[in-house]
ChimeraX commands (.cxc) that place a marker at each C-alpha (Angstrom):
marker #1 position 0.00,0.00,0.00 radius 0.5
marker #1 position 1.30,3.70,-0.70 radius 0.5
marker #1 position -0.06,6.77,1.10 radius 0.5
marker #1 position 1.18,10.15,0.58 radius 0.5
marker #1 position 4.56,8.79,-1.16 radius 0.5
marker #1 position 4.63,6.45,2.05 radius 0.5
marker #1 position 4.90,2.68,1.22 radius 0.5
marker #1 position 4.34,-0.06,3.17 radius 0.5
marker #1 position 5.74,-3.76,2.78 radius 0.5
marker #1 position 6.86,-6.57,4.23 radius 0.5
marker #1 position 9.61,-6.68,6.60 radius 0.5
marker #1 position 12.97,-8.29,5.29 radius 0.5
marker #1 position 16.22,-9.65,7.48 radius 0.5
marker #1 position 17.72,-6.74,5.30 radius 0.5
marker #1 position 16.11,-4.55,7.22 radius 0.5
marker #1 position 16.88,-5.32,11.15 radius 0.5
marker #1 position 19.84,-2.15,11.46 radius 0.5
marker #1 position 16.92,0.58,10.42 radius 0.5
marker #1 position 14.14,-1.11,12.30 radius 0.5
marker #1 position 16.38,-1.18,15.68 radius 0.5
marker #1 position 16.84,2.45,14.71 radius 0.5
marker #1 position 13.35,3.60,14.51 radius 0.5
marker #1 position 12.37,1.30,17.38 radius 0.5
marker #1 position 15.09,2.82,19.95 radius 0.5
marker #1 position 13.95,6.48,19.01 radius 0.5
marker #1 position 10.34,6.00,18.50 radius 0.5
marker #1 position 10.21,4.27,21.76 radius 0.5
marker #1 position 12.65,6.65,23.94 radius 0.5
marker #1 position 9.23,8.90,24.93 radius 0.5
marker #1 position 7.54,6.15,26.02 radius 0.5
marker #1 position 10.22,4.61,28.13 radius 0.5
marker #1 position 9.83,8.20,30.25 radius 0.5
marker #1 position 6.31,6.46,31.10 radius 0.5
marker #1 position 7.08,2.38,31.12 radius 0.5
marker #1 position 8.58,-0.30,30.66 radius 0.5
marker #1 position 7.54,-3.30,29.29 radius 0.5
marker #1 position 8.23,-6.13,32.53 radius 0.5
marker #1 position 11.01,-8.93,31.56 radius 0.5
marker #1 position 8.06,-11.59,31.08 radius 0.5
marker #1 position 6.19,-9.83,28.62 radius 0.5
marker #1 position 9.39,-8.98,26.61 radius 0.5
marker #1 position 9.92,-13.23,26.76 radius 0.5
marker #1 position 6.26,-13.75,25.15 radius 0.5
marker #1 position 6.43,-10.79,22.57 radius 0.5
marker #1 position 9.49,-12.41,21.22 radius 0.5
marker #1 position 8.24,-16.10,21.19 radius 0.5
marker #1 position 5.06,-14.89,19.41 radius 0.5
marker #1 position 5.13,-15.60,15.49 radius 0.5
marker #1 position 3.94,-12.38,14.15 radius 0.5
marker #1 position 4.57,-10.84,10.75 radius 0.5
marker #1 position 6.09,-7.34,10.52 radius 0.5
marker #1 position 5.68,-4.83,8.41 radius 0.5
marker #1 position 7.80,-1.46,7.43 radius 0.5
marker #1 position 6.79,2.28,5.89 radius 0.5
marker #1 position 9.43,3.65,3.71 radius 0.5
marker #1 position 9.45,6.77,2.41 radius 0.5
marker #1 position 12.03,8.33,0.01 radius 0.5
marker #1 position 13.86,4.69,0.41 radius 0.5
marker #1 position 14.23,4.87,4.66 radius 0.5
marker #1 position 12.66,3.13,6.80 radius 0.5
marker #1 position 10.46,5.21,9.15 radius 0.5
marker #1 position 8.33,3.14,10.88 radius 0.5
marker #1 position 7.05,-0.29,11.45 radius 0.5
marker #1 position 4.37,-2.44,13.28 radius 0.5
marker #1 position 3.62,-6.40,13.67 radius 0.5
marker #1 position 0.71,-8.16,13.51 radius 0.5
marker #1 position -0.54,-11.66,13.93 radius 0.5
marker #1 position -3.80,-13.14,13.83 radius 0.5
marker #1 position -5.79,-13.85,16.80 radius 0.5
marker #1 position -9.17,-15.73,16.11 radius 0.5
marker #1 position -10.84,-13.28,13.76 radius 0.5
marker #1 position -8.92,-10.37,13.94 radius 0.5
marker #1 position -5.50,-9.19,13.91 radius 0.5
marker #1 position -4.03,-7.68,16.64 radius 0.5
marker #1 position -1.26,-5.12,16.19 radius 0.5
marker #1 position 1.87,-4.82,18.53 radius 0.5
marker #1 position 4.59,-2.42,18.45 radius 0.5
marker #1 position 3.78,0.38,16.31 radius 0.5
marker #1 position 7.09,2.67,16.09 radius 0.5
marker #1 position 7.47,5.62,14.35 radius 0.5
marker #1 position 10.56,7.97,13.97 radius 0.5
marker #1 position 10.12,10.85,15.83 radius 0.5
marker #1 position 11.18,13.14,12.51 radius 0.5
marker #1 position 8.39,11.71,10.33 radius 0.5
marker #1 position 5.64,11.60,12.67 radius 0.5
marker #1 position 2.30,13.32,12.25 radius 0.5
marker #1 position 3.17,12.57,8.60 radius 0.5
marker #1 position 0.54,9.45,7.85 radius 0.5
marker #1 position 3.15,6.88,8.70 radius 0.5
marker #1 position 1.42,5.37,11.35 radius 0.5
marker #1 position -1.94,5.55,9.57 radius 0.5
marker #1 position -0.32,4.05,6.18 radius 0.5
marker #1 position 0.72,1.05,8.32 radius 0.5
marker #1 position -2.61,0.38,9.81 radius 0.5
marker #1 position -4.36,0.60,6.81 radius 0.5
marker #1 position -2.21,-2.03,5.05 radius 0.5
marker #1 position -3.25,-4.29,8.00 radius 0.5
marker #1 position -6.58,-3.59,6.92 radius 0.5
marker #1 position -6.27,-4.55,3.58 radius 0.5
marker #1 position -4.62,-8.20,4.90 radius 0.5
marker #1 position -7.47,-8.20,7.00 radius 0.5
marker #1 position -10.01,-7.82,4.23 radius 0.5
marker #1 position -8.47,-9.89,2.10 radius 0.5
marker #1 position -8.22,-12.58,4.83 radius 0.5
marker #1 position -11.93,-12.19,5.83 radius 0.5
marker #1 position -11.19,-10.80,9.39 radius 0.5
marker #1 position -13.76,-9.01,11.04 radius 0.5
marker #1 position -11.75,-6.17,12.76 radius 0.5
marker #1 position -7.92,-5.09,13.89 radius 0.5
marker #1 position -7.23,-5.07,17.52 radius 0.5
marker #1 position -4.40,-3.55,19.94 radius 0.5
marker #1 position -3.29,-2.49,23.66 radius 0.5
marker #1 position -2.15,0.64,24.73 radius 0.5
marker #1 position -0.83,2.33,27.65 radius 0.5
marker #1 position -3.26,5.23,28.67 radius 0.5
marker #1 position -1.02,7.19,29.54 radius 0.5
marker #1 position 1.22,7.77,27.14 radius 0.5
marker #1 position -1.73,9.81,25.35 radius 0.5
marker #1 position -1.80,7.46,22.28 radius 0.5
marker #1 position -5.41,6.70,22.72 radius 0.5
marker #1 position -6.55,9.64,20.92 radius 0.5
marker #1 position -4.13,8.83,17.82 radius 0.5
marker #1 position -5.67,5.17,17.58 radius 0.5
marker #1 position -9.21,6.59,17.78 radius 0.5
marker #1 position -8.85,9.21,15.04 radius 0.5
marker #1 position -7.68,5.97,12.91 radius 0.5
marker #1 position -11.22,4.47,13.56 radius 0.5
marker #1 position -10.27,2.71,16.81 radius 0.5
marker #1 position -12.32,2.58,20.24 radius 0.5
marker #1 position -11.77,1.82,23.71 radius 0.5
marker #1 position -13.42,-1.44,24.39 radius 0.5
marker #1 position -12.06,-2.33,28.25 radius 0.5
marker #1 position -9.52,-0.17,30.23 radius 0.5
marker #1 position -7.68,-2.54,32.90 radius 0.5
marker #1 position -4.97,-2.22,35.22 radius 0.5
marker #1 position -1.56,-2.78,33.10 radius 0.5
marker #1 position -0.12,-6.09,33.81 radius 0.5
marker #1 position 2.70,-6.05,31.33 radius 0.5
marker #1 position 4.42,-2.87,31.89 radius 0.5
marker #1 position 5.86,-1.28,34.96 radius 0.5
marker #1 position 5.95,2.57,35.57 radius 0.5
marker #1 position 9.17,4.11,35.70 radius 0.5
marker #1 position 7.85,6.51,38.40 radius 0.5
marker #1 position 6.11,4.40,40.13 radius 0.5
marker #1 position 2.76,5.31,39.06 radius 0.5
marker #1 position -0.26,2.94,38.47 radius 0.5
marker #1 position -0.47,2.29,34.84 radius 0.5
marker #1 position -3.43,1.24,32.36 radius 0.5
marker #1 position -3.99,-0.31,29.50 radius 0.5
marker #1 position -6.81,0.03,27.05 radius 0.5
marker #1 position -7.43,-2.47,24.57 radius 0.5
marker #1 position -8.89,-0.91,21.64 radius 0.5
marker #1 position -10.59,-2.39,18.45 radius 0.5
marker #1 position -11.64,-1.22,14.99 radius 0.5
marker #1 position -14.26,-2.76,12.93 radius 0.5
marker #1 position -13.32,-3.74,9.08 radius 0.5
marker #1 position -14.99,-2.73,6.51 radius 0.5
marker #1 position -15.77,-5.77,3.91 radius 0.5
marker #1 position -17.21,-4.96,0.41 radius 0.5
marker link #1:1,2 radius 0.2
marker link #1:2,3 radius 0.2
marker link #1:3,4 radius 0.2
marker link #1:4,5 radius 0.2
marker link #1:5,6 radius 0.2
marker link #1:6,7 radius 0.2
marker link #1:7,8 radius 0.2
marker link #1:8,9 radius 0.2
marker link #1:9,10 radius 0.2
marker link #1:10,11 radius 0.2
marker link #1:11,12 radius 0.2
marker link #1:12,13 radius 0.2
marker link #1:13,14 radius 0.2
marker link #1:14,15 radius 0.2
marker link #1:15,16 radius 0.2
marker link #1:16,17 radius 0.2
marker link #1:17,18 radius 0.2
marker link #1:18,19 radius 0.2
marker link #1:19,20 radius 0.2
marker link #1:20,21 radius 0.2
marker link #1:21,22 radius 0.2
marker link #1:22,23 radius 0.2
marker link #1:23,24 radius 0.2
marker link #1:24,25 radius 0.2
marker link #1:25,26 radius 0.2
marker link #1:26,27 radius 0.2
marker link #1:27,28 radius 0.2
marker link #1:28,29 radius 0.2
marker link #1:29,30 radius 0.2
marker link #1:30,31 radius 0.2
marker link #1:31,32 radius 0.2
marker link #1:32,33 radius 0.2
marker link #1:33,34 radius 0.2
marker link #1:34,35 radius 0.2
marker link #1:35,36 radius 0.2
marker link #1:36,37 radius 0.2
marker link #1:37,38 radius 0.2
marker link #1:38,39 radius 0.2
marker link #1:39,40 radius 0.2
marker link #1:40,41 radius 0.2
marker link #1:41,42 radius 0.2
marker link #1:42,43 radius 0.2
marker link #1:43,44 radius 0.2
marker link #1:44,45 radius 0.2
marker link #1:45,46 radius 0.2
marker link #1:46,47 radius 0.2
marker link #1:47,48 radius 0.2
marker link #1:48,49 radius 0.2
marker link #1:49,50 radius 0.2
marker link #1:50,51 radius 0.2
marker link #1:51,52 radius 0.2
marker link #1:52,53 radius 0.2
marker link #1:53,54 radius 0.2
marker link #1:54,55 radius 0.2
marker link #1:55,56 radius 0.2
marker link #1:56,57 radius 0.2
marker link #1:57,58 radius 0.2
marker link #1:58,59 radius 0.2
marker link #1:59,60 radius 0.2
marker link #1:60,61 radius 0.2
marker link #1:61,62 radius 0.2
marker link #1:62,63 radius 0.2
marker link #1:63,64 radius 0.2
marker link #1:64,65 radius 0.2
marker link #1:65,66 radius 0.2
marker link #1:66,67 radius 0.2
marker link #1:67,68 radius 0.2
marker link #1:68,69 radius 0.2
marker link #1:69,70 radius 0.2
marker link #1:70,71 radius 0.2
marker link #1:71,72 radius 0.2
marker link #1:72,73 radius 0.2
marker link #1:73,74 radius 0.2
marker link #1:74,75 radius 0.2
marker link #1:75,76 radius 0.2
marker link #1:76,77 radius 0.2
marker link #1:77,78 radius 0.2
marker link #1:78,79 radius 0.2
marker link #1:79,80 radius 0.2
marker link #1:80,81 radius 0.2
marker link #1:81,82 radius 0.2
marker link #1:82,83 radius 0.2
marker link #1:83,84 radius 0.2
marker link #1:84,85 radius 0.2
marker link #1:85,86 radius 0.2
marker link #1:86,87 radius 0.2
marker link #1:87,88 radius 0.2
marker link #1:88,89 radius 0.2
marker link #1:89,90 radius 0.2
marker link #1:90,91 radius 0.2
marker link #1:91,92 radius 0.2
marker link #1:92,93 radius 0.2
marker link #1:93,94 radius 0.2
marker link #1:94,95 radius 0.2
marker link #1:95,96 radius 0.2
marker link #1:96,97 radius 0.2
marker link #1:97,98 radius 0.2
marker link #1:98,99 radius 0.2
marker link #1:99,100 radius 0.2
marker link #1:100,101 radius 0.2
marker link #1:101,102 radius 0.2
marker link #1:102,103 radius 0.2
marker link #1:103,104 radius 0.2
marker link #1:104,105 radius 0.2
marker link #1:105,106 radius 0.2
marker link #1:106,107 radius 0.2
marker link #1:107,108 radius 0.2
marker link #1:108,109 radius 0.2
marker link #1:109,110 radius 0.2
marker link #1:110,111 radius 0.2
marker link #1:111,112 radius 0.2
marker link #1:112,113 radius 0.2
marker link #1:113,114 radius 0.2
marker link #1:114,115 radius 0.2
marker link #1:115,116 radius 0.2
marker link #1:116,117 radius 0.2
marker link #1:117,118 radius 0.2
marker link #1:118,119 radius 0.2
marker link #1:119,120 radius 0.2
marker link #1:120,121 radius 0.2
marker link #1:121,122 radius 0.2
marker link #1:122,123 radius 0.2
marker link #1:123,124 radius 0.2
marker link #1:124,125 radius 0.2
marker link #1:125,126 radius 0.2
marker link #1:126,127 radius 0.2
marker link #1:127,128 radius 0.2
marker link #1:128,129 radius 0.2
marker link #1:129,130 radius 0.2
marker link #1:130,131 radius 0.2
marker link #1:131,132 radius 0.2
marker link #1:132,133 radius 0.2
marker link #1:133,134 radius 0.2
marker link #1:134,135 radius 0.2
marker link #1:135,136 radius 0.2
marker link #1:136,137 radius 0.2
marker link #1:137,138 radius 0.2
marker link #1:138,139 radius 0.2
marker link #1:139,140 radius 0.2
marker link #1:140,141 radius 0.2
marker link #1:141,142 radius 0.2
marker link #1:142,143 radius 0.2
marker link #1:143,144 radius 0.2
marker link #1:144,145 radius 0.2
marker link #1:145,146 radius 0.2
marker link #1:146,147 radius 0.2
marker link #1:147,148 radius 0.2
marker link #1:148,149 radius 0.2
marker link #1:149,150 radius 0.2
marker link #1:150,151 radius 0.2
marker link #1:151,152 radius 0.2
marker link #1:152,153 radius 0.2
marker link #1:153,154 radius 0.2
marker link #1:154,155 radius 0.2
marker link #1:155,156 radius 0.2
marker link #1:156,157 radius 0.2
marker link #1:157,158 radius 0.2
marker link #1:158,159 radius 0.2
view
């Protein structure tokens, strides 16, 4: 998929040096909030997801995995580098999901979020909503601070 000059494929083992890159600085903000706990960093990288990348002007500026998960996909790790955000990257990415997931026959796209780290808003304006807020369980504050998490779901649109 291509959206404002922004393409989105397939992740390649070509590809780990600029994803590490995006991931450490898209991520650095977020690790003023949490920290994902040493368990949950064991399962994320046992799970057999697929992950994609955005390129624009032949870099690498953001990525995201999925996997499925009954009928849905749920995404994990959206990262975007902090010079090309508010730029459709993160919106580009999602919506290729959405195309797997229509061509798949999945009913909607699901993901978790940590409240506060004010990214609810971004997912919702991407046709996301707030189905159940709970107590975070795989994340620990860095201030010591309860944390939540919201899991959030968005509907696909099947012609």
């Amino acid at each position: 998929m291509e959206e404002a000059g922004i393409k989105v494929r397939k992740a390649t083992s070509e590809d780990t040096t600029a994803i590490d890159e995006v991931g450490r600085l898209a991520v650095a903000d977020l690790r003023k909030v949490y920290r994902p706990t040493p368990s949950a960093v064991k399962r994320a990288r046992a799970q057999r997801t697929t992950r994609l990348v955005a390129v624009l002007d032949g870099r690498i500026v953001g990525t995201m995995r999925y996997r499925p998960e009954g009928d849905r996909l749920h995404l994990m790790g959206p990262m975007v580098h902090p010079d090309f955000r508010r730029r459709g990257v993160a919106r580009a990415i999602v919506e290729s999901v959405a195309t797997i997931a229509r061509t798949i026959g999945a009913a909607r796209l699901s993901l978790f979020t940590v409240v506060e780290t004010g990214n609810v808003p971004i997912f919702e304006r991407m046709g996301f909503k707030v189905v159940r807020t709970t107590s975070a369980e795989d994340v620990e504050s860095v201030c010591g601070l309860a944390l939540n998490e919201a899991y959030m779901e968005r509907p696909i649109e099947h012609e």
